[in-house]
C-alpha positions as CSV (number, residue, x, y, z in Angstrom):
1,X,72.1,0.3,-30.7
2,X,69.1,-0.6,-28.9
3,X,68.7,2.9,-26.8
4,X,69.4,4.6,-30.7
5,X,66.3,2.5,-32.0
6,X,63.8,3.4,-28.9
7,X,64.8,7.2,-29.3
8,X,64.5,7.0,-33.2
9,X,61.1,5.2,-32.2
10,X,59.5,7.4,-29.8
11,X,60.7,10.3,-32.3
12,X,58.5,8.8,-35.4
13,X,55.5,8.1,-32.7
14,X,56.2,11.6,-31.6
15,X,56.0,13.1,-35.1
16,X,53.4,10.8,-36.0
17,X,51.2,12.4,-33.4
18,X,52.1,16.1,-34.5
19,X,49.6,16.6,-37.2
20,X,46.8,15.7,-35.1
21,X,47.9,18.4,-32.3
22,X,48.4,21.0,-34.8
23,X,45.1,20.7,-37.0
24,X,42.9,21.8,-33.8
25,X,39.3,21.0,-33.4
26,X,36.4,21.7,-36.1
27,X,33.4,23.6,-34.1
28,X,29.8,23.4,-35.7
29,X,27.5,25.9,-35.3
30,X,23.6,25.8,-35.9
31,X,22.5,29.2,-37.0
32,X,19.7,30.6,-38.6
33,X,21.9,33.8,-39.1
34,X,22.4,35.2,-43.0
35,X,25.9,34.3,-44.8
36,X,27.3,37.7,-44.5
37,X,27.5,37.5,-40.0
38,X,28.2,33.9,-40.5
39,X,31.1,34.6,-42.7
40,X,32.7,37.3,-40.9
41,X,32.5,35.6,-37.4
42,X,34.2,32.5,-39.5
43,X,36.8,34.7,-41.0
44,X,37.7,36.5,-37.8
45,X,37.8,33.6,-35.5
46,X,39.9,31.6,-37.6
47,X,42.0,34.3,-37.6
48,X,42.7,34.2,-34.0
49,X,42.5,30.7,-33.6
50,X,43.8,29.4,-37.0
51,X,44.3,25.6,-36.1
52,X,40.3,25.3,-35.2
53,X,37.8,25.2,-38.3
54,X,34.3,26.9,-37.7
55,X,31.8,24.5,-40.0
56,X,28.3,26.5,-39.9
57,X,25.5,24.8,-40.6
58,X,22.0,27.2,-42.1
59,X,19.2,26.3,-40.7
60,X,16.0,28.2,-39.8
61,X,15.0,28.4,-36.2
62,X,12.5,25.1,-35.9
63,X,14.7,23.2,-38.2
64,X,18.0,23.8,-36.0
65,X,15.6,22.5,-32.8
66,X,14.8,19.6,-34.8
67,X,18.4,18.9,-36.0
68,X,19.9,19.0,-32.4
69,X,16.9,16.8,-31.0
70,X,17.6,14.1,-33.9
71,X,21.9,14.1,-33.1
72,X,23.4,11.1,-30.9
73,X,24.9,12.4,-27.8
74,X,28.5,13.1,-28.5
75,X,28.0,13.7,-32.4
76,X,26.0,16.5,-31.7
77,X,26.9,19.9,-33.1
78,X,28.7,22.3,-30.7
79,X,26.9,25.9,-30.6
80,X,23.6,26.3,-31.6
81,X,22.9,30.5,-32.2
82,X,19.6,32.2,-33.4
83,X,17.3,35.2,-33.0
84,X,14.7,33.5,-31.2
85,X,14.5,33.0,-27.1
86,X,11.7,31.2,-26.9
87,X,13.7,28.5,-28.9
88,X,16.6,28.4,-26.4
89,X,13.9,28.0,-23.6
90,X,12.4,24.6,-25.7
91,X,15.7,23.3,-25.8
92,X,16.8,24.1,-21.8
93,X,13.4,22.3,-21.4
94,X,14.3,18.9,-23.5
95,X,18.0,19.1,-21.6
96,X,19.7,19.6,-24.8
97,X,21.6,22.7,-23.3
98,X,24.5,22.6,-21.2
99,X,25.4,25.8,-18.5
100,X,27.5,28.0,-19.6
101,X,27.1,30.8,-17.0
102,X,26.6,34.3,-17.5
103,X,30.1,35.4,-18.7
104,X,31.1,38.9,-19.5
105,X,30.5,41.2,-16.3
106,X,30.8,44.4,-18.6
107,X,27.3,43.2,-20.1
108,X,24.5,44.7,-18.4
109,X,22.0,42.0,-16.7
110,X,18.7,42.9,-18.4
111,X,17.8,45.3,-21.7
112,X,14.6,47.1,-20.2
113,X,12.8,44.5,-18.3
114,X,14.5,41.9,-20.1
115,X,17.3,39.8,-18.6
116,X,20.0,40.0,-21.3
117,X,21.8,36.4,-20.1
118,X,19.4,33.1,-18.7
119,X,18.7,33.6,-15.1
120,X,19.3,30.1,-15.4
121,X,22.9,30.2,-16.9
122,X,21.9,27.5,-20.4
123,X,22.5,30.9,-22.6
124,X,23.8,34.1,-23.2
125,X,22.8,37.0,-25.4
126,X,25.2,38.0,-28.0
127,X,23.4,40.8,-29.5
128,X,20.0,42.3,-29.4
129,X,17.2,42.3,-31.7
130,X,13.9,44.5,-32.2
131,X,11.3,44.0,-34.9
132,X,9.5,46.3,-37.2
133,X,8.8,47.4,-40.8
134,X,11.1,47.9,-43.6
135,X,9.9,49.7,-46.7
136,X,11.3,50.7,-50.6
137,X,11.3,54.1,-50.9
138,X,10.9,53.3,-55.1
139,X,8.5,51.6,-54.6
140,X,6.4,53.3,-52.1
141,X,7.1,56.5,-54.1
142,X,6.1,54.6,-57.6
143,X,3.2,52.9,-55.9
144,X,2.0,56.0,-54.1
145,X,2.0,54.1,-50.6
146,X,2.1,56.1,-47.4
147,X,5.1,55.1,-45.2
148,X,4.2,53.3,-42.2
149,X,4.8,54.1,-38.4
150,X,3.1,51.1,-37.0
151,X,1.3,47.6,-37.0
152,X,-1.8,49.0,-37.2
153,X,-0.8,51.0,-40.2
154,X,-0.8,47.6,-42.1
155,X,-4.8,46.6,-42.3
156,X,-5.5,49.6,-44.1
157,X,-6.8,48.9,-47.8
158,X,-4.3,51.0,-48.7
159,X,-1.2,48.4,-48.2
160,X,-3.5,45.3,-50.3
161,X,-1.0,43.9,-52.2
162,X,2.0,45.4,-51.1
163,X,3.4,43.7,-47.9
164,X,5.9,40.5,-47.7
165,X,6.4,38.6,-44.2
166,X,7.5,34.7,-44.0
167,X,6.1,32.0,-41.8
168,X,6.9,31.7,-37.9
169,X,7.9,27.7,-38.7
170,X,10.3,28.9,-41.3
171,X,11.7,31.4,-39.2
172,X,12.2,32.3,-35.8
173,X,12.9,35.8,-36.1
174,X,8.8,35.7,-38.0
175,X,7.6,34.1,-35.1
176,X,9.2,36.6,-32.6
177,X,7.5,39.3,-34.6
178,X,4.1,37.3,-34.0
179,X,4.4,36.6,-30.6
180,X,5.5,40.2,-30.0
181,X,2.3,41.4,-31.7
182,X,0.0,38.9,-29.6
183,X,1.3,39.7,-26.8
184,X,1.4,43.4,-27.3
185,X,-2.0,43.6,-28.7
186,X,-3.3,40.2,-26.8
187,X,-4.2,37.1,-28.3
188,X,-7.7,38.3,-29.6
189,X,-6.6,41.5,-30.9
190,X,-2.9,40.5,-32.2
191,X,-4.7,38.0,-33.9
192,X,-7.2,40.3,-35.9
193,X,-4.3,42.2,-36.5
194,X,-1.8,39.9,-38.0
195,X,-4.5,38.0,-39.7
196,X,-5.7,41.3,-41.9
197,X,-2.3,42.2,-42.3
198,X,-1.1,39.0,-43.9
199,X,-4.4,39.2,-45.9
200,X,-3.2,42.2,-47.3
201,X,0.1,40.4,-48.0
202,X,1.7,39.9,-51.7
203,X,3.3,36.5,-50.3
204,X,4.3,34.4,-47.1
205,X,8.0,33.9,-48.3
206,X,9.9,30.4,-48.0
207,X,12.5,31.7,-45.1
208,X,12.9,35.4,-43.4
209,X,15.7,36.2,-45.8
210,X,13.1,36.2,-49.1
211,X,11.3,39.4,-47.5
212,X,14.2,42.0,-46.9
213,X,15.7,40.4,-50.6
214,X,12.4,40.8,-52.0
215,X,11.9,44.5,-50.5
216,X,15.4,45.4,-51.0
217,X,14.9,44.2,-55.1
218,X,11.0,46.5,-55.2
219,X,9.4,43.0,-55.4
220,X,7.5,44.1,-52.6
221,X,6.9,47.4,-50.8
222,X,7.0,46.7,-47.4
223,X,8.1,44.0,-45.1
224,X,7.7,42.4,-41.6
225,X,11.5,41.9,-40.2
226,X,13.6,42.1,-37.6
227,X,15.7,45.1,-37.3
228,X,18.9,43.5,-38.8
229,X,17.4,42.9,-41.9
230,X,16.1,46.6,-42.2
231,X,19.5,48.1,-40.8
232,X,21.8,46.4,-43.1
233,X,20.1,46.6,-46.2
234,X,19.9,50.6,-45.2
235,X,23.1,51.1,-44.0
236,X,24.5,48.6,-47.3
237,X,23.1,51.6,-49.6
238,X,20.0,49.9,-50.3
239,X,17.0,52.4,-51.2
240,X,15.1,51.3,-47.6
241,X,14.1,52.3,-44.4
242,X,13.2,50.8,-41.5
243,X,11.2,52.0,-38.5
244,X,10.7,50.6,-35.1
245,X,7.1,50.3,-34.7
246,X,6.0,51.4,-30.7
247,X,4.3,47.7,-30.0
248,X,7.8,46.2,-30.3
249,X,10.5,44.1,-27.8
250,X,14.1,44.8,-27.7
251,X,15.4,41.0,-26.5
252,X,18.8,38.9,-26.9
253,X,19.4,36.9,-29.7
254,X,21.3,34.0,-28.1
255,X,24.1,31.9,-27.9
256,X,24.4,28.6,-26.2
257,X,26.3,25.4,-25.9
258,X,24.6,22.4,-26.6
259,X,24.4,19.1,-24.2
260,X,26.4,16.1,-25.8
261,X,28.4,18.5,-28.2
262,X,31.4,16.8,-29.4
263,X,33.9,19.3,-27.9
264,X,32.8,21.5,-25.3
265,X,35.8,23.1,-24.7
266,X,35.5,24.3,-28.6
267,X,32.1,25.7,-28.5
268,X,33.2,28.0,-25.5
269,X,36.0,29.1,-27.6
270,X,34.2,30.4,-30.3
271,X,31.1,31.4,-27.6
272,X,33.5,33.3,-25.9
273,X,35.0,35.3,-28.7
274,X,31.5,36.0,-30.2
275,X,31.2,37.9,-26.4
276,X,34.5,39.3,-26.5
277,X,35.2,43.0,-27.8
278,X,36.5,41.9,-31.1
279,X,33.1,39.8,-31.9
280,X,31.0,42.6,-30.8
281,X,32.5,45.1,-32.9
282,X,31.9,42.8,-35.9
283,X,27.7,43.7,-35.0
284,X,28.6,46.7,-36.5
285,X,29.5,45.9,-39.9
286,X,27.7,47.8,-42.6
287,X,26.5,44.2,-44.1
288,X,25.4,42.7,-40.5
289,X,24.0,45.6,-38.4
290,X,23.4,44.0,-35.2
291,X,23.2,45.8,-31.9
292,X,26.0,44.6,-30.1
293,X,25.6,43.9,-26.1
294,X,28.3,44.9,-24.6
295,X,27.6,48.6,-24.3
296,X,31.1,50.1,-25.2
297,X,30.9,48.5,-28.6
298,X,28.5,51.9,-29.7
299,X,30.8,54.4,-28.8
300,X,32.4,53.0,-32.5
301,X,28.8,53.0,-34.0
302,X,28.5,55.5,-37.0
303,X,26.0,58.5,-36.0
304,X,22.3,57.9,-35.7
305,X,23.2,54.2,-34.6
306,X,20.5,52.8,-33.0
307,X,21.4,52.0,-29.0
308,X,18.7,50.5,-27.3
309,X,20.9,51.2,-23.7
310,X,20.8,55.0,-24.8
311,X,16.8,55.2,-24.5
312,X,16.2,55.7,-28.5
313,X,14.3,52.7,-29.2
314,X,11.2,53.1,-27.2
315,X,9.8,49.1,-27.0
316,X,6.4,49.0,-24.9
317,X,6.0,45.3,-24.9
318,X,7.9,43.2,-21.8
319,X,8.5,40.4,-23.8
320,X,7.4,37.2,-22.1
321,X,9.6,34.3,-23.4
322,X,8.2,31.2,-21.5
323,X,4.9,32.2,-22.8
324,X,6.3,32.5,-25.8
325,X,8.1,29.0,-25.4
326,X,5.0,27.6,-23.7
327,X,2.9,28.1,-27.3
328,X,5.8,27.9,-29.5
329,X,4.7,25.1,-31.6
330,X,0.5,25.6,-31.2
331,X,1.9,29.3,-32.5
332,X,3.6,28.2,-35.6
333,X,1.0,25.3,-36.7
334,X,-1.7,27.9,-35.9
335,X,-0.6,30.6,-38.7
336,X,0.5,28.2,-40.9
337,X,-3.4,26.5,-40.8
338,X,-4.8,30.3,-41.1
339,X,-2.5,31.7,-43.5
340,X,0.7,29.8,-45.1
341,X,-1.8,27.2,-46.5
342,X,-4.9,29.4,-46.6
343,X,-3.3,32.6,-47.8
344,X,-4.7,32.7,-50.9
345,X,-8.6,32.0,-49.5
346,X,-7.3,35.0,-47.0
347,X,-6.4,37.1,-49.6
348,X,-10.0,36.6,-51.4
349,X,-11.7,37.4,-48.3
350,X,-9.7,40.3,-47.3
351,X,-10.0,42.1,-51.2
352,X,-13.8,41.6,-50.7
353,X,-13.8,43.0,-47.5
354,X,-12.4,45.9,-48.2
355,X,-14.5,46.1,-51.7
356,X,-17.6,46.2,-49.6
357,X,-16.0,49.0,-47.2
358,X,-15.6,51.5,-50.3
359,X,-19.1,50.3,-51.5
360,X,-20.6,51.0,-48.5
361,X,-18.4,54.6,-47.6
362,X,-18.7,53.5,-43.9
363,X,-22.4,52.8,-44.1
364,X,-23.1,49.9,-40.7
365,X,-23.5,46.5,-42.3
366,X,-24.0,43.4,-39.8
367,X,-23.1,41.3,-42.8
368,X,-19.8,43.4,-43.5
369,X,-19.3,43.0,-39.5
370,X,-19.7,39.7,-39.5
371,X,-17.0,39.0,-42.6
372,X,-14.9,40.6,-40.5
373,X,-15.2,38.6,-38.0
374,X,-15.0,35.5,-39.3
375,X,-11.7,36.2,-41.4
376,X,-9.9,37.8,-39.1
377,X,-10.7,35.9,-36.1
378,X,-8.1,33.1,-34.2
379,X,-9.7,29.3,-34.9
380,X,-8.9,28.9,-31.3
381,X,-8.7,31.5,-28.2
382,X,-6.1,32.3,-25.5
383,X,-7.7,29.5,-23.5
384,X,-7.7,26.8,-25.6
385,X,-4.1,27.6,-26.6
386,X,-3.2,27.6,-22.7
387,X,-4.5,23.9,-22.4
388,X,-1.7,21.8,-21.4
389,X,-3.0,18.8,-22.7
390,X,-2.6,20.6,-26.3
391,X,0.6,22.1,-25.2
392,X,2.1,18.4,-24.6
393,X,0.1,17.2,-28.1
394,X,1.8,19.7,-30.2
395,X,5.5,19.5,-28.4
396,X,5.6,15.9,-28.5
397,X,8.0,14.1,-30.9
398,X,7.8,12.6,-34.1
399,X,8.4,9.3,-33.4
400,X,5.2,9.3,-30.9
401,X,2.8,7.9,-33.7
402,X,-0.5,8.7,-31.3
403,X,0.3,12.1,-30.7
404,X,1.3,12.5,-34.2
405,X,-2.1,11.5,-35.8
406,X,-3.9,13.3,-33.3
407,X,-2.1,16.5,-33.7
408,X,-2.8,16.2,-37.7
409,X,-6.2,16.0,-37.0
410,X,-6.6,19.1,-34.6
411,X,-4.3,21.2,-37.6
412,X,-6.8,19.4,-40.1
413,X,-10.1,20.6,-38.1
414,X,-8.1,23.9,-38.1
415,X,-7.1,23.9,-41.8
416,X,-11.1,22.9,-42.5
417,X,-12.7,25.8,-40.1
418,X,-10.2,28.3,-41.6
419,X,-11.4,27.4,-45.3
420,X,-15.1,27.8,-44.5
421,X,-14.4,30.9,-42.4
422,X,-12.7,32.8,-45.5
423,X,-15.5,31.6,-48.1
424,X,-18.1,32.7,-46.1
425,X,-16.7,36.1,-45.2
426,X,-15.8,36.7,-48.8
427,X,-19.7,35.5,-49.7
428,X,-21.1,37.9,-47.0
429,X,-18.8,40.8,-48.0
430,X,-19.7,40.8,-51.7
431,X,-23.4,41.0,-50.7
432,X,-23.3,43.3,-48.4
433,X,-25.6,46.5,-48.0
């Protein structure tokens, strides 16, 4: 009687115990990726592994840093997975990565000069991203609007109006495309550049997303995206095209695990199968249009695939990510000073700028030169931006209440030189002879 009621006993603690065996683990992910990857990659992994749940959570780029810096260690999210490798650098640096090693040996070690994996093993690539222009044919057609090859292409009077990009801290795949074109172009230069572009800019859209929708939809003509965006609203049927302009980087959008994660062993589930064969034929979805990198993955490509291990995207910028990561945040508070709050100011400089240039049918004007030069000219210079001391001021956390103030008062002096900068050029423009 009493051996029937321990094995009746250990049965019901047995059973009792089932459920939680069979229901798996829930993996969260921190992604600035759209809805159509996420989804797929959430379908196809449960799938295979149908007792785990794959919980995404949208963020953009600096928000999904911010989120993973504010989590408790061991309630933190599990993967965190983005376009941007400058970000995966700033969160190796505040230890909030764990190593992961460099996994798949059929992945080459670098894409051009670029190593694919971290030489230091915190992340891996999981597919590869270039930036560039994406146009409406409609639109360009309707608009009369000469289809653009490169950066340049974009300061011309010709495109006032008709351009779209979004802000590098509401996207990470926006501030790529800066740093590319700053270091590409160099600080001075890239600056002038993307300055006079985003003067000739309809709008500086809330997240990436709102430019390809918004060029997709002939809201705007032309957008600054990375090549995803372009690809997949092409290959989807859209009436686009996209072109990779030559001052361009090919470089890994990452995957990593993330230091205090609530189960490890999950995360390297799902990072494993995003690496695996299976995940990187998913890239090539008409609706995702990634570039896997594991090469065999393009050998299933449709024709005229772009494969950036075959030599058809021609990317002259060595993209320099700790740079990149060393500037992030001066970066990202520097065009959102010059342009996301000043756009319209920009905008009012830029139109009389280019006013004065047809007045003037290329006549020399010092006060037309010096418009110029004060609109389209960085509030600070490579040096200043190097500084360590501002480095530190701008990367510090929130909760330092010292470095906080003082940071809103350099972005305030900033914000205030900006202002008078635009007024005056627009003043000396208009009276120019």
């Amino acid at each position: 009687m009493i051996a029937s009621l321990r094995l009746t006993l250990a049965a019901a603690v047995a059973a009792a115990f089932l459920p939680l065996a069979a229901s798996g683990e829930t993996i969260t992910v921190v992604t600035s990726f759209p809805k159509e990857l996420t989804a797929a990659y959430k379908k196809a992994f449960e799938a295979k592994f149908p007792s785990d749940k794959l919980e995404i959570l949208n963020k953009n780029t600096a928000a999904g840093i911010a989120y993973v810096r504010e989590q408790p260690v061991g309630q933190r999210p599990e993967v965190f997975w983005a376009s941007a490798p400058d970000a995966f650098e700033v969160l190796a640096k505040a230890k909030l990565l764990q190593k992961i090693g460099p996994g798949n040996p059929a992945i080459p070690a670098k894409v051009g000069n670029y190593p694919v994996n971290d030489p230091e093993g915190f992340y891996r690539g999981q597919a590869l991203a270039g930036y560039g222009l994406m146009w409406n044919t409609r639109y360009m057609k309707a608009n009369n609007v000469p289809e653009p090859k490169e950066w340049a292409d974009l300061v011309r009077p010709a495109y006032f109006g008709h351009l779209a990009i979004s802000s590098p801290s509401r996207s990470g795949t926006t501030h790529l495309t800066v740093e590319t074109i700053l270091q590409g172009e160099g600080w001075a230069k890239g600056w002038e550049q993307m300055l006079a572009i985003c003067g000739n800019s309809a709008a500086i859209t809330e997240r990436s997303f709102g430019v390809p929708d918004g060029v997709s939809n002939g809201q705007y003509g032309i957008g600054l995206v990375i090549d995803f965006f372009g690809l997949a609203a092409k290959n989807s049927g859209m009436p686009v095209e996209f072109v990779y302009p030559s001052v361009t980087s090919i470089v890994p959008a990452n995957i990593a695990l993330i230091e205090g994660a609530k189960s490890s062993a999950a995360g390297m589930r799902f990072i494993d199968f995003t690496l695996s064969e299976e995940g990187q034929t998913l890239l090539l979805q008409k609706e995702i249009s990634r570039l896997p990198v594991l090469p065999s993955i393009y050998a299933k490509a449709p024709a005229g695939y772009p494969n950036p291990f075959g030599g058809k995207i021609q990317a002259k910028v060595n993209f320099d990510s700790n740079l990149s990561e060393s500037r992030y945040f001066i970066v990202r508070s520097m065009f959102d000073q010059m342009i996301t709050f000043r756009h319209k100011e920009l905008v009012a400089a830029t139109k009389a700028i280019h006013d004065a240039e047809r007045r003037l049918k290329g006549k020399a004007s010092p006060q037309l030169a010096e418009a110029r030069k004060l609109a389209f000219s960085p509030i600070i210079d490579e040096r200043a931006a190097s500084d360590e001391k501002l480095q530190a001021l701008f990367r510090a956390e929130k909760s330092n209440a010292e470095a906080t103030k003082q940071k809103a008062k350099v972005e305030e002096d900033w914000a205030t030189k900006a202002k008078a900068n635009y007024a005056r050029a627009a003043e000396l423009a208009s009276s120019a002879k």
